[in-house]
FINU-633115 format. One record per residue: residue number from 1; x, y, z of N, C-alpha, C, O in turn. Coordinates in nm, 3 decimals, decimal comma. Example, Ala and Ser with C-alpha at 12.3 -4.5 7.8 and 13.67 -1.06 7.14 Angstrom:
residues 2
NODE	num	n_X	n_Y	n_Z	ca_X	ca_Y	ca_Z	c_X	c_Y	c_Z	o_X	o_Y	o_Z
NODE	1	1,319	-0,569	0,780	1,230	-0,450	0,780	1,320	-0,330	0,780	1,424	-0,332	0,846
NODE	2	1,285	-0,225	0,708	1,367	-0,106	0,714	1,290	0,003	0,787	1,341	0,114	0,804
***
This chain:
residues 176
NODE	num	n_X	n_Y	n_Z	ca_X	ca_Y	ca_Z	c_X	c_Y	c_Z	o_X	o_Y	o_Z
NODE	1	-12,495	12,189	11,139	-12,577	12,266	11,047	-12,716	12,205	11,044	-12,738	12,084	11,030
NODE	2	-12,829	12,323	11,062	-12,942	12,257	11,032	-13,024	12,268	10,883	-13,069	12,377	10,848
NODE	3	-13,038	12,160	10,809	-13,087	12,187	10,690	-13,212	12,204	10,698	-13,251	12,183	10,813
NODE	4	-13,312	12,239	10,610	-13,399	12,315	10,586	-13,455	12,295	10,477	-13,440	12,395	10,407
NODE	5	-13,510	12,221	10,429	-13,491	12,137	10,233	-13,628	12,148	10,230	-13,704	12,086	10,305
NODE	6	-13,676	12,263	10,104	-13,792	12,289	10,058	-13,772	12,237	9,928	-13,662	12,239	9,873
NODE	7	-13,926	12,167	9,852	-13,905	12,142	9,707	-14,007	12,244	9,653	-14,107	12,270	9,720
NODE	8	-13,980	12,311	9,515	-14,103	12,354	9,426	-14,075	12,274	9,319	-13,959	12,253	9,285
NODE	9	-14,190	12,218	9,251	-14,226	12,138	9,146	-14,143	12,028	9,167	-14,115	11,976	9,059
NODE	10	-14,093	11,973	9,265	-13,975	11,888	9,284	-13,993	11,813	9,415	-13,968	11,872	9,520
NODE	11	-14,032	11,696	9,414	-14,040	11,600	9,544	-13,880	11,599	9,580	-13,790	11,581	9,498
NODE	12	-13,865	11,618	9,701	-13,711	11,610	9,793	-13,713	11,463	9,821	-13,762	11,416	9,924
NODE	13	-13,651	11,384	9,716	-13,597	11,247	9,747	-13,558	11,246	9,805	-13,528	11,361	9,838
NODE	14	-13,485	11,103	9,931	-13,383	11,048	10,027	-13,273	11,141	9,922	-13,213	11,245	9,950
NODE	15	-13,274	11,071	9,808	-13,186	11,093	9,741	-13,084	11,219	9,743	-12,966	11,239	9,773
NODE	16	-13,188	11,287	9,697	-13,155	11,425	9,690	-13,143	11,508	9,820	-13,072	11,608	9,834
NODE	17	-13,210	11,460	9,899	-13,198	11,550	10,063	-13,036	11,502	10,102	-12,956	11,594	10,119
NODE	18	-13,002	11,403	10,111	-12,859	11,303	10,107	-12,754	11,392	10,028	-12,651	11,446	10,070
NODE	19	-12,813	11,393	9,887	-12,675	11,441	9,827	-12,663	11,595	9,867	-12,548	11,639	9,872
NODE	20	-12,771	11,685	9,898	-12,736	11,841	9,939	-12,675	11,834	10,101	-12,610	11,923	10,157
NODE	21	-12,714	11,708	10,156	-12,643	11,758	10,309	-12,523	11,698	10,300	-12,432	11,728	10,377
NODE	22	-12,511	11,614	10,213	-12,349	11,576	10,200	-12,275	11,696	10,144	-12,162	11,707	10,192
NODE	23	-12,303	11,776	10,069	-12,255	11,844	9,961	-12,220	11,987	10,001	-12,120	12,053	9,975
NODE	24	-12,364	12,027	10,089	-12,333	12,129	10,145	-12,312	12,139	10,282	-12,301	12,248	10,339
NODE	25	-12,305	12,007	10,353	-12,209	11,959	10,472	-12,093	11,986	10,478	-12,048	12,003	10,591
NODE	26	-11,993	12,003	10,350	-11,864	12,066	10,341	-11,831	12,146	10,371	-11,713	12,180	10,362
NODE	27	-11,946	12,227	10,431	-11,947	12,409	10,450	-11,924	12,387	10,591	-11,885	12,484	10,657
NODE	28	-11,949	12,227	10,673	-11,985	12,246	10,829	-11,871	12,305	10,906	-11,879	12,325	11,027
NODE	29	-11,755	12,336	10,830	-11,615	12,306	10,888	-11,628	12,493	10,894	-11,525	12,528	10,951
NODE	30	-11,700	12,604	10,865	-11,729	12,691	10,859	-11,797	12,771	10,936	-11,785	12,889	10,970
NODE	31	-11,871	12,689	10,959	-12,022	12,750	11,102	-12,009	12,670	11,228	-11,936	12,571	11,228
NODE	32	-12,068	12,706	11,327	-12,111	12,652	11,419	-12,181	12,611	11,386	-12,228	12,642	11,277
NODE	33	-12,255	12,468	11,502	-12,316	12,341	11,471	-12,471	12,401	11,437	-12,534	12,341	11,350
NODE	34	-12,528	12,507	11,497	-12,666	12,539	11,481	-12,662	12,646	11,416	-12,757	12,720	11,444
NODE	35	-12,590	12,687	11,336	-12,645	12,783	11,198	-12,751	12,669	11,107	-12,741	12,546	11,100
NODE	36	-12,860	12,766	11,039	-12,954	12,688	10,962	-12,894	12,770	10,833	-12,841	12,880	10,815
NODE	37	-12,946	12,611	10,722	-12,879	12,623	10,577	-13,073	12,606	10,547	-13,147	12,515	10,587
NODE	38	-13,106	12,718	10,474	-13,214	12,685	10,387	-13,182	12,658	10,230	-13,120	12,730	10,152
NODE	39	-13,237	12,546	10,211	-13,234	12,481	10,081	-13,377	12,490	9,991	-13,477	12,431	10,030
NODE	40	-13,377	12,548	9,900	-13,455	12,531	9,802	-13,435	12,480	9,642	-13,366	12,534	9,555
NODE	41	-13,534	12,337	9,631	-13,507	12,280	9,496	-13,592	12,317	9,435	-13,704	12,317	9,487
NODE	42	-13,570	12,379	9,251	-13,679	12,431	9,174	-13,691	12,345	9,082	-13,591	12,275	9,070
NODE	43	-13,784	12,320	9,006	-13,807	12,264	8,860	-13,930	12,369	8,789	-14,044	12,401	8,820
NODE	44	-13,809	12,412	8,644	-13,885	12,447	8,544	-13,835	12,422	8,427	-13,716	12,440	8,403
NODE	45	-13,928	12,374	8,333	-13,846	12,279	8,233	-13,774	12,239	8,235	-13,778	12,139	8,307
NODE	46	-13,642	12,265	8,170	-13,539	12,152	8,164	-13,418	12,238	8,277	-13,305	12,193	8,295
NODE	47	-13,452	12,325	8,322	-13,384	12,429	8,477	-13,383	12,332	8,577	-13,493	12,277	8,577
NODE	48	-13,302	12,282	8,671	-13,271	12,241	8,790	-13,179	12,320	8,873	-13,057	12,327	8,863
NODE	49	-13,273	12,388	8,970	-13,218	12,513	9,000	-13,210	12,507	9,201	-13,283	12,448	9,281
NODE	50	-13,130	12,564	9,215	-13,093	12,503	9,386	-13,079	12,646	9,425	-13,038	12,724	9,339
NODE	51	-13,110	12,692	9,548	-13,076	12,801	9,629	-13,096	12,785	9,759	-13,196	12,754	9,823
NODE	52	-12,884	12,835	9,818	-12,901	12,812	9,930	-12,906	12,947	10,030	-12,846	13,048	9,990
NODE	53	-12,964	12,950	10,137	-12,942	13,098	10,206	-12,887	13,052	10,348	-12,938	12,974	10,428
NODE	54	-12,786	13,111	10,355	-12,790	13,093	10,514	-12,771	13,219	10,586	-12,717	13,311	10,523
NODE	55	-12,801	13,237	10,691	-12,840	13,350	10,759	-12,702	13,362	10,880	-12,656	13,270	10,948
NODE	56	-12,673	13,457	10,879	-12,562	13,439	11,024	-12,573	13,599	11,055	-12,607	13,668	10,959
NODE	57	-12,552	13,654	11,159	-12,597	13,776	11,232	-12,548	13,860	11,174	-12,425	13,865	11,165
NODE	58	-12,615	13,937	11,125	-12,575	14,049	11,034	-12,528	14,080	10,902	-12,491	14,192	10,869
NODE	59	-12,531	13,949	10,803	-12,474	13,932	10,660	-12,605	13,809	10,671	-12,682	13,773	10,760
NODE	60	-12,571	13,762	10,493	-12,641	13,630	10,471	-12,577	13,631	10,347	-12,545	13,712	10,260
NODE	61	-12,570	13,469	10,378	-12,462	13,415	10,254	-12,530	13,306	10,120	-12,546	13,185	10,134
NODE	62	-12,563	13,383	9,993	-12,647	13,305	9,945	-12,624	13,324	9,815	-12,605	13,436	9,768
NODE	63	-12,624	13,171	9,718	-12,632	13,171	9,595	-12,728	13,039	9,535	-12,754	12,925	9,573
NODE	64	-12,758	13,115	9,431	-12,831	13,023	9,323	-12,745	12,996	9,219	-12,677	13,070	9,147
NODE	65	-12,766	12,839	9,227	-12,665	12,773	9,038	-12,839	12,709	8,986	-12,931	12,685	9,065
NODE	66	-12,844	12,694	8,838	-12,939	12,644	8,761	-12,841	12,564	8,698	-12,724	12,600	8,695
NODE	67	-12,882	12,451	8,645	-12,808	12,350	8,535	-12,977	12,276	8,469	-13,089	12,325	8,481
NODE	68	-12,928	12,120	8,386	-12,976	12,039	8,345	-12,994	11,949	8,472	-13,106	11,916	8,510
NODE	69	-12,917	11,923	8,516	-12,934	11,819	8,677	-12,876	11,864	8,768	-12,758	11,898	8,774
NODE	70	-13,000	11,867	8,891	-12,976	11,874	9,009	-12,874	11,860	9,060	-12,833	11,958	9,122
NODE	71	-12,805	11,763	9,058	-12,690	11,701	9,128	-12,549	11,800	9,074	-12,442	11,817	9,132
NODE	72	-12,579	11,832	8,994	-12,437	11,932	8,909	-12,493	12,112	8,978	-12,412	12,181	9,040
NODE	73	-12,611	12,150	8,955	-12,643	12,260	9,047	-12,575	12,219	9,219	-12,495	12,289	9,281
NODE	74	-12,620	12,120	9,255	-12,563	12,111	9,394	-12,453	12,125	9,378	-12,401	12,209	9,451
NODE	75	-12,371	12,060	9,287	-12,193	12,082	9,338	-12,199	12,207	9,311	-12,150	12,289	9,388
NODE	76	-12,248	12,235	9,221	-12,198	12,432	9,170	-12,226	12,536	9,296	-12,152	12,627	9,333
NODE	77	-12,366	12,492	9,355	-12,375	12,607	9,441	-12,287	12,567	9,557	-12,273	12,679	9,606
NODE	78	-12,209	12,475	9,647	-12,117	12,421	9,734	-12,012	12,482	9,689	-11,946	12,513	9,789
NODE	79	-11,946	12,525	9,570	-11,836	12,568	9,501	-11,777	12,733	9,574	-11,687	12,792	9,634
NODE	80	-11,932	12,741	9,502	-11,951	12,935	9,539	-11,984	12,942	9,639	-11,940	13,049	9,683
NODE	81	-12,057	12,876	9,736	-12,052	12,969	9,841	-11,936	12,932	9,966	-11,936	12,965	10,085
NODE	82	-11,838	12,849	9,888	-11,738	12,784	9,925	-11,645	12,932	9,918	-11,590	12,964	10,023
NODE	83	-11,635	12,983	9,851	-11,553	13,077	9,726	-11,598	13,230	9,803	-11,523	13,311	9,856
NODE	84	-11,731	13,235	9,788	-11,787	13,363	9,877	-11,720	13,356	10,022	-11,680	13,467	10,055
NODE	85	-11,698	13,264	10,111	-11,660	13,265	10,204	-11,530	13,293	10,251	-11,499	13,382	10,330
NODE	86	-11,446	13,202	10,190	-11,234	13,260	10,183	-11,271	13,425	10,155	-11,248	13,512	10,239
NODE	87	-11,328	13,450	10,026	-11,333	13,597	9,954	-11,344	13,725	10,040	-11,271	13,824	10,050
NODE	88	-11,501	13,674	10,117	-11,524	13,768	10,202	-11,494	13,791	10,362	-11,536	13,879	10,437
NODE	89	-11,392	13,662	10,391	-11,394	13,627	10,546	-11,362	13,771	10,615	-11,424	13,812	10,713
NODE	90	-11,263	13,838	10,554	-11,227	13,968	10,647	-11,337	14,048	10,647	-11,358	14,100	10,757
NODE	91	-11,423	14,077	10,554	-11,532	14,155	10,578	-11,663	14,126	10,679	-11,738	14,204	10,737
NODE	92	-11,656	13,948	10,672	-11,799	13,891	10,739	-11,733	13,893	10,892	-11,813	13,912	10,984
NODE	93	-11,601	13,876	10,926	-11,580	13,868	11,020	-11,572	13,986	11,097	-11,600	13,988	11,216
NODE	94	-11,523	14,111	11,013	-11,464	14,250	11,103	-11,616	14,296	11,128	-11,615	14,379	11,218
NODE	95	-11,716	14,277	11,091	-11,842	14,275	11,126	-11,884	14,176	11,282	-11,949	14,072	11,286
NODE	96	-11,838	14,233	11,367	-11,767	14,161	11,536	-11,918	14,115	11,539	-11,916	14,017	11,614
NODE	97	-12,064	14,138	11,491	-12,149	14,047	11,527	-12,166	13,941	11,497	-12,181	13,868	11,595
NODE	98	-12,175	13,872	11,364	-12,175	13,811	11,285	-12,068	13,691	11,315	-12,074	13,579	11,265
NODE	99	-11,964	13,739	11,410	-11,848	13,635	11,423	-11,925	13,497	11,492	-11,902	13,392	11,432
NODE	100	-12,013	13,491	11,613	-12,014	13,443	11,679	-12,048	13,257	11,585	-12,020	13,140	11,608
NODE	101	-12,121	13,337	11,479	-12,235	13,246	11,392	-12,083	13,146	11,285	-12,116	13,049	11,218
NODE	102	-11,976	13,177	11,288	-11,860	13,136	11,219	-11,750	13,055	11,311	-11,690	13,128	11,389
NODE	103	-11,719	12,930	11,314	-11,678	12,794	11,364	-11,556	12,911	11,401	-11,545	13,019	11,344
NODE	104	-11,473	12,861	11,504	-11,315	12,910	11,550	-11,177	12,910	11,439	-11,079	12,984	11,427
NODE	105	-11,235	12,764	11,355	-11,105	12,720	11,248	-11,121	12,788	11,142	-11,023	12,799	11,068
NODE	106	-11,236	12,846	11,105	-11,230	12,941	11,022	-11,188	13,097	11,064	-11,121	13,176	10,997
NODE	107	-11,232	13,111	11,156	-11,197	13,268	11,193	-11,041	13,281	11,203	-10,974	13,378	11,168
NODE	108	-10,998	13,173	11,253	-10,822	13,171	11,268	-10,759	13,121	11,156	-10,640	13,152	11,149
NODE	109	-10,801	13,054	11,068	-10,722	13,021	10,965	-10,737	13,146	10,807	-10,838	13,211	10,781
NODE	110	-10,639	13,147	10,747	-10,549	13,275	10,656	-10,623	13,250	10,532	-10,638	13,142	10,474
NODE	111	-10,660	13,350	10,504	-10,695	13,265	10,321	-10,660	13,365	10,256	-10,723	13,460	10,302
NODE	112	-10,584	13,404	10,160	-10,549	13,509	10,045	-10,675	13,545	9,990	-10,772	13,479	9,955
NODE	113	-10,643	13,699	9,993	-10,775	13,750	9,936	-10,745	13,747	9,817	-10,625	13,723	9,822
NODE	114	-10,769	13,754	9,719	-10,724	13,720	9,567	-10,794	13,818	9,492	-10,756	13,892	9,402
NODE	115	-10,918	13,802	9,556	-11,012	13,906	9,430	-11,068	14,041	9,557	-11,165	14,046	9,632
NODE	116	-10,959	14,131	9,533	-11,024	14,254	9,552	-11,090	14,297	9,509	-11,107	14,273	9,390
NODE	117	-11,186	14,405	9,590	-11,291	14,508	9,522	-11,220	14,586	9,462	-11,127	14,623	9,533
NODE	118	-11,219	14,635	9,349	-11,167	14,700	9,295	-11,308	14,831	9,225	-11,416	14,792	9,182
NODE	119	-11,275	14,945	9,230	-11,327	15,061	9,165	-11,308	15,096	9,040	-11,272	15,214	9,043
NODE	120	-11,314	15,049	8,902	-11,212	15,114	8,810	-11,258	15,221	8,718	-11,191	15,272	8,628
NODE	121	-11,415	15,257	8,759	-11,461	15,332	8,677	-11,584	15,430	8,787	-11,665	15,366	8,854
NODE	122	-11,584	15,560	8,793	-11,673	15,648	8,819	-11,779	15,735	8,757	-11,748	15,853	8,741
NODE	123	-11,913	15,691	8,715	-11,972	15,750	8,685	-12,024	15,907	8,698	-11,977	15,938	8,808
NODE	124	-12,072	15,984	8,665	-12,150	16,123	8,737	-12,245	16,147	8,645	-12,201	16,129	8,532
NODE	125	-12,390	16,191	8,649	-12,457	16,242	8,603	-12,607	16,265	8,643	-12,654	16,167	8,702
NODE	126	-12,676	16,348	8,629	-12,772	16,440	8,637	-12,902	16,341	8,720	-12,956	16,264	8,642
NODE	127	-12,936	16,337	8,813	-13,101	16,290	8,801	-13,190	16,380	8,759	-13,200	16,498	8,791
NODE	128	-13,273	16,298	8,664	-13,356	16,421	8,638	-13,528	16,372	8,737	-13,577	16,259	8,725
NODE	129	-13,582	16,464	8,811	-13,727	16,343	8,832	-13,847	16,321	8,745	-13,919	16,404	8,689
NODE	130	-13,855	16,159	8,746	-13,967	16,118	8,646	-14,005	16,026	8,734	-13,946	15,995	8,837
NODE	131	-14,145	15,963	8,677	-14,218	15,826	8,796	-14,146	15,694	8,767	-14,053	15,717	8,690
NODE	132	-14,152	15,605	8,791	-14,107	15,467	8,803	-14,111	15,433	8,681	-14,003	15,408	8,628
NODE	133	-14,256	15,418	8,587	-14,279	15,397	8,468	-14,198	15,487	8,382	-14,221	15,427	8,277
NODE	134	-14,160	15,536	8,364	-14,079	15,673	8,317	-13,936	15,632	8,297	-13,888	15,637	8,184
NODE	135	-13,861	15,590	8,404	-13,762	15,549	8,446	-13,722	15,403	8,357	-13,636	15,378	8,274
NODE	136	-13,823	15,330	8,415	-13,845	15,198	8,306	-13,769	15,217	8,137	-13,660	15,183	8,091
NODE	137	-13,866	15,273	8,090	-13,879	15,316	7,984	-13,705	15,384	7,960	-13,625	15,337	7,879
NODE	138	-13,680	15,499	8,053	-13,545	15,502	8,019	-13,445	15,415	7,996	-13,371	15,421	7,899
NODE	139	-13,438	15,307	8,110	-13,366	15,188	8,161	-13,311	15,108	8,005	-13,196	15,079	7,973
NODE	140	-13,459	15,086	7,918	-13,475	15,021	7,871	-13,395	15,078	7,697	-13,327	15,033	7,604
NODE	141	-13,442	15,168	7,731	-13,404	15,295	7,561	-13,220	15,282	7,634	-13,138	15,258	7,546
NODE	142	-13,180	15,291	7,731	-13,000	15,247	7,735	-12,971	15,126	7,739	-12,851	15,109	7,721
NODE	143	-13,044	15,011	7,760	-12,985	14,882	7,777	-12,936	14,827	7,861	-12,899	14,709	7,861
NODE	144	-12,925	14,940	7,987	-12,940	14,879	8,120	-12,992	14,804	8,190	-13,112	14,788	8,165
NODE	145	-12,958	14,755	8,259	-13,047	14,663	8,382	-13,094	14,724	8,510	-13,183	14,679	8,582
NODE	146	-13,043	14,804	8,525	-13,084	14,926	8,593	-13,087	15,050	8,568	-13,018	15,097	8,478
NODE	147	-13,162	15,120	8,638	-13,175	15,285	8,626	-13,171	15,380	8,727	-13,282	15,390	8,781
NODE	148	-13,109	15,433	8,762	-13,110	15,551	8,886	-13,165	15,672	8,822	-13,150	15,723	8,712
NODE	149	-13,265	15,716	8,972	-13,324	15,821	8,905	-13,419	15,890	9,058	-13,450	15,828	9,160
NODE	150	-13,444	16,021	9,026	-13,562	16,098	9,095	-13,649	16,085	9,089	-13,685	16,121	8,977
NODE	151	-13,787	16,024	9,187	-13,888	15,966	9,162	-13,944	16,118	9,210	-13,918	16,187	9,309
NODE	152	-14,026	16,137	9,100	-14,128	16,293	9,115	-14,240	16,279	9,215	-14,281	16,381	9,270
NODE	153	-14,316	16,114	9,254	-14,394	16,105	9,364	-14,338	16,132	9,469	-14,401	16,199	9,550
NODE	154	-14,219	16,093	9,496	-14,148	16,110	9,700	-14,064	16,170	9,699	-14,000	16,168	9,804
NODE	155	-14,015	16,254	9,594	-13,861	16,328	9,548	-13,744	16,253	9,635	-13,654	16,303	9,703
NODE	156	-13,768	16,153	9,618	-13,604	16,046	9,699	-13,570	15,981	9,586	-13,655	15,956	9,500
NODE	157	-13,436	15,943	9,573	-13,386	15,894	9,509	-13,423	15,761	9,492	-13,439	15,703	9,599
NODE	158	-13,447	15,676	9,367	-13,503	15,505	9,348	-13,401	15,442	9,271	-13,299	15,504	9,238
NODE	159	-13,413	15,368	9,252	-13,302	15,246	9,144	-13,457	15,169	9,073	-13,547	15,146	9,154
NODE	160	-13,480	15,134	8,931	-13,546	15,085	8,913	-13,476	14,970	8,836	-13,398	15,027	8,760
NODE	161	-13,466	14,830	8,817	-13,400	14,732	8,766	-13,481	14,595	8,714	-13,579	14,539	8,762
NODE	162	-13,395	14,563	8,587	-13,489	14,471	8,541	-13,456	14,293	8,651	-13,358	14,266	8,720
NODE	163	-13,557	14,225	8,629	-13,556	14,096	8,688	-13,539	14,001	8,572	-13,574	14,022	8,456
NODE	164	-13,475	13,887	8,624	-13,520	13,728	8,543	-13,553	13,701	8,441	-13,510	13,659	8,334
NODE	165	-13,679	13,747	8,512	-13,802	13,712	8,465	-13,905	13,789	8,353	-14,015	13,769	8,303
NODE	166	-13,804	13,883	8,348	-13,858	14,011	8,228	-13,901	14,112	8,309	-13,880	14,223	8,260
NODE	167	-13,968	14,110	8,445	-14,053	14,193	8,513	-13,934	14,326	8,562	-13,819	14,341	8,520
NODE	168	-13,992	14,392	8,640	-13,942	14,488	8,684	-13,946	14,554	8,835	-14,045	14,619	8,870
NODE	169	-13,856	14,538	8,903	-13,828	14,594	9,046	-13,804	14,730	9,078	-13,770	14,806	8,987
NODE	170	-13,820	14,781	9,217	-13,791	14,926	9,216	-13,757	14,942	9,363	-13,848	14,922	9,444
NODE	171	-13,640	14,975	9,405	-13,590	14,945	9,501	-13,613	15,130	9,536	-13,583	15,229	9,469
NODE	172	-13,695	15,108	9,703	-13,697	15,286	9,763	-13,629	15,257	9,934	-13,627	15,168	10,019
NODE	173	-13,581	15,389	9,914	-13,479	15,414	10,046	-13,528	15,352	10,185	-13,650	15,340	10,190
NODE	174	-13,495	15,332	10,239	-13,567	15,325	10,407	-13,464	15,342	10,492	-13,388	15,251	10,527
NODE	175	-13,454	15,523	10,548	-13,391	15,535	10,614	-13,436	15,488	10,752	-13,419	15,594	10,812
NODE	176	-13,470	15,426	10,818	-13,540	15,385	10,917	-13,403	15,318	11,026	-13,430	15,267	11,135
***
């Protein structure tokens, strides 16, 4: 595995470069030797926040943990994407591109799927079209985090959803 260790607001100690490649070295038994693990360490206030991405052909496998200390975000995010991996192996794998980027002992070894996708509820209802700002505003009057809706500028369908950070995203089609 090649690490990749970016800091924001956060100098990447021996220390700390050490404890994420030990930590998320556990994963090596998973990939082939030259998949890259990008690591990013954050600091904001009292947030110690880690995100790892790794990229493999055709999926990407990535989570963020926040804690009080670094070192407890590192085990947390090693956990999950420990967890994402058993979970999703039949899916990342029946995806025949993507295999190549996944070690042999994993592709051959069994893991119980435990947590199915499950469907248990179907929505239906109306788009009506309004602009982005519009939509917002709806999002917000239901208490959603998102909103589906008819955007009256491109008449295609949008998702508009809240972020983090309070701000607001708006995800448009690309059939391309």
């Amino acid at each position: 595995m090649n690490f990749i260790i970016t800091g924001r607001n956060i100098e990447v100690t021996d220390g700390l470069r050490s404890a994420v490649e030990e930590k998320i070295g556990k994963l090596e038994k998973y990939f082939t030797p030259d998949v890259d693990v990008y690591v990013t360490l954050s600091v904001q206030k009292d947030r110690q926040k880690i995100e790892v991405t790794i990229p493999v052909k055709g999926s990407i496998i990535r989570s963020e943990q926040t804690s009080s200390d670094m070192y407890v975000s590192i085990d947390l995010v090693e956990e999950i994407i420990e967890r994402q991996l058993k979970k999703y192996k039949t899916k990342l794998t029946a995806q025949k591109q993507s295999a190549p980027s996944f070690s042999r002992a994993f592709l051959e070894e069994e893991y119980e799927d435990t947590d199915k996708i499950r469907i248990v509820r179907t929505k239906r209802f109306g788009i009506k079209p309004m602009d982005p700002e519009e939509a917002c505003v709806q999002m917000e009057l239901l208490g959603h985090s998102f909103y589906v809706f008819s955007n009256s500028e491109t008449d295609e369908v949008n998702v508009v959803y809240k972020r983090k950070d309070g701000t607001y995203g708006l995800i448009e089609p690309d059939f391309e």
